[in-house]
N, C-alpha and C positions, 0 to 999 in steps of 0.2 A: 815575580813581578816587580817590575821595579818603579817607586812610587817619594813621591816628598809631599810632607804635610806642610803648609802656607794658613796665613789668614785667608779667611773666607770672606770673599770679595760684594759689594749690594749688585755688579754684574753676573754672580752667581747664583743669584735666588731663584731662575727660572729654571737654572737645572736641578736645584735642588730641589724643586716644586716636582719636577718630572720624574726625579727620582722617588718622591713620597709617595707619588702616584704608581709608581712598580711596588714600592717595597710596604706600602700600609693602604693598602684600598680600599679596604673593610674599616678602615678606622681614622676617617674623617685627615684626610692627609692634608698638611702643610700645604699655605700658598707662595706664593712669590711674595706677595706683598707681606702675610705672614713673617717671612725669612728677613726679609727686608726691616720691619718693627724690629725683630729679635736684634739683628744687627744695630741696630738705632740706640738701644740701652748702653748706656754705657757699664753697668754691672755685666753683660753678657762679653763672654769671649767664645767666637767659632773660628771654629777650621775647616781647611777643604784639604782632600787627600789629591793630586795631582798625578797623573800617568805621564810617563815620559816624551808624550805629545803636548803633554798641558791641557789635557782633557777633565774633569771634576768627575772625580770616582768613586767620591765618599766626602762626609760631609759629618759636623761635629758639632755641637756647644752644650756649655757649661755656664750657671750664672753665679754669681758669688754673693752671698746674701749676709745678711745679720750686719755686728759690728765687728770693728777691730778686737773689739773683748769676748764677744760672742760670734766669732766666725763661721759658717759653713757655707758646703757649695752644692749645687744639684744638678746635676746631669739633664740636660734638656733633649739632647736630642743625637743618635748615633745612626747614620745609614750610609749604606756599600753599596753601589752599582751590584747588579745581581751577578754580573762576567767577572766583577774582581774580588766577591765572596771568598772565604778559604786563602786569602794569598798575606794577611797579615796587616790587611787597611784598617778594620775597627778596632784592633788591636795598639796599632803605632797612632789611630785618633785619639783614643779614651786614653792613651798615654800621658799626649799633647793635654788634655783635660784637666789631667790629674796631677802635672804639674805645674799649673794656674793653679789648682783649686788648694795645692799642696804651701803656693807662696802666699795665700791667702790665710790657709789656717782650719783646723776642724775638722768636724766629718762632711762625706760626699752622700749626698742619696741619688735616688735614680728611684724608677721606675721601670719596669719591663713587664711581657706579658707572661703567664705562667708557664704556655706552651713553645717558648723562645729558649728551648734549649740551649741551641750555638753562646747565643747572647747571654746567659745564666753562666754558663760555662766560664765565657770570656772575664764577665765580674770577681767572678770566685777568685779564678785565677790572681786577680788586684785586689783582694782582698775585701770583698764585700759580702755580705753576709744578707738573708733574709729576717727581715723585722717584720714584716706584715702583709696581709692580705688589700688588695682595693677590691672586694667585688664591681663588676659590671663597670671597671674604670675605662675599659676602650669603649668610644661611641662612634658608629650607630652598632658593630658587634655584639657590643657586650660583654668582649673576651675580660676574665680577671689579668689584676698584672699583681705581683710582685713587689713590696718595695722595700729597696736594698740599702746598705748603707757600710761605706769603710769608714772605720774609726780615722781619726786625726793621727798620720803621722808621727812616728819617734822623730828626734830632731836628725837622728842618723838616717832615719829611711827619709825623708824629706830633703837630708843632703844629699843621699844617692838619685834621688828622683832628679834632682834639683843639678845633678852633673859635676856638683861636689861647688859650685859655684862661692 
């Protein structure tokens, strides 16, 4: 499948909204207007995964928190149209993420649900690790999630991330 990740646009938040609504329904999904806020911060960076129509197939953000001395970032929010699952989109998004979150500094956390396989998988792979339990953190579910965290970067893997830049 072939696909480019872009900024995520405030004329995208209604499909992102559509999308939350496929992919978390049981657990109080994202609005438009929600997307819209997120995009509003200026600590927040998202992306949109693009299909070679220019269709929004996936959908991304990360916030950057603390200070310049005390950096870190958190994973807000990762989702794939359910047709372009398995083709490499949440993977080349959380990429996009992590190397904002990577020029910024520190460690990354996230949240995920504990029965989010795919999505546990994909973290490991980037280097995240499990620290902790939420019980009953998806609502109205209930589902437990997960919460992960990659350490900060060597200054080498930061340069590789970073494209040697």
């Amino acid at each position: 499948m072939s696909f480019r990740i872009v900024p995520l646009a405030d004329t995208d938040a209604t499909r992102c909204a559509e999308l939350e609504q496929l992919l978390f329904p049981g657990d109080d999904p994202w609005s438009a207007d929600a997307f819209r806020s997120e995009l509003a911060a200026g600590h927040n960076h998202y992306f949109a995964a693009r299909d070679g129509d220019d269709a929004l197939i996936g959908y991304a953000g990360v916030s950057l928190l603390g200070t310049s001395i005390t950096p870190e970032a958190e994973v807000h929010t990762i989702g794939v149209d359910p047709s372009a699952q398995r083709g490499g989109v949440g993977g080349a998004l959380l990429g996009e993420l992590l190397r904002v979150a990577d020029k910024w500094g520190g460690p990354v956390f996230l949240e995920v649900r504990t029965d989010n396989e795919p999505a546990i998988a994909l973290y490991r792979r980037e280097g995240f690790e499990i620290v902790g339990t939420r019980k009953r953190y998806y609502q109205p579910s209930g589902a437990d999630a997960f919460t992960m965290r990659r350490p900060a970067p060597t200054d080498a893997e930061a340069a590789q991330r970073q494209g040697k830049e």
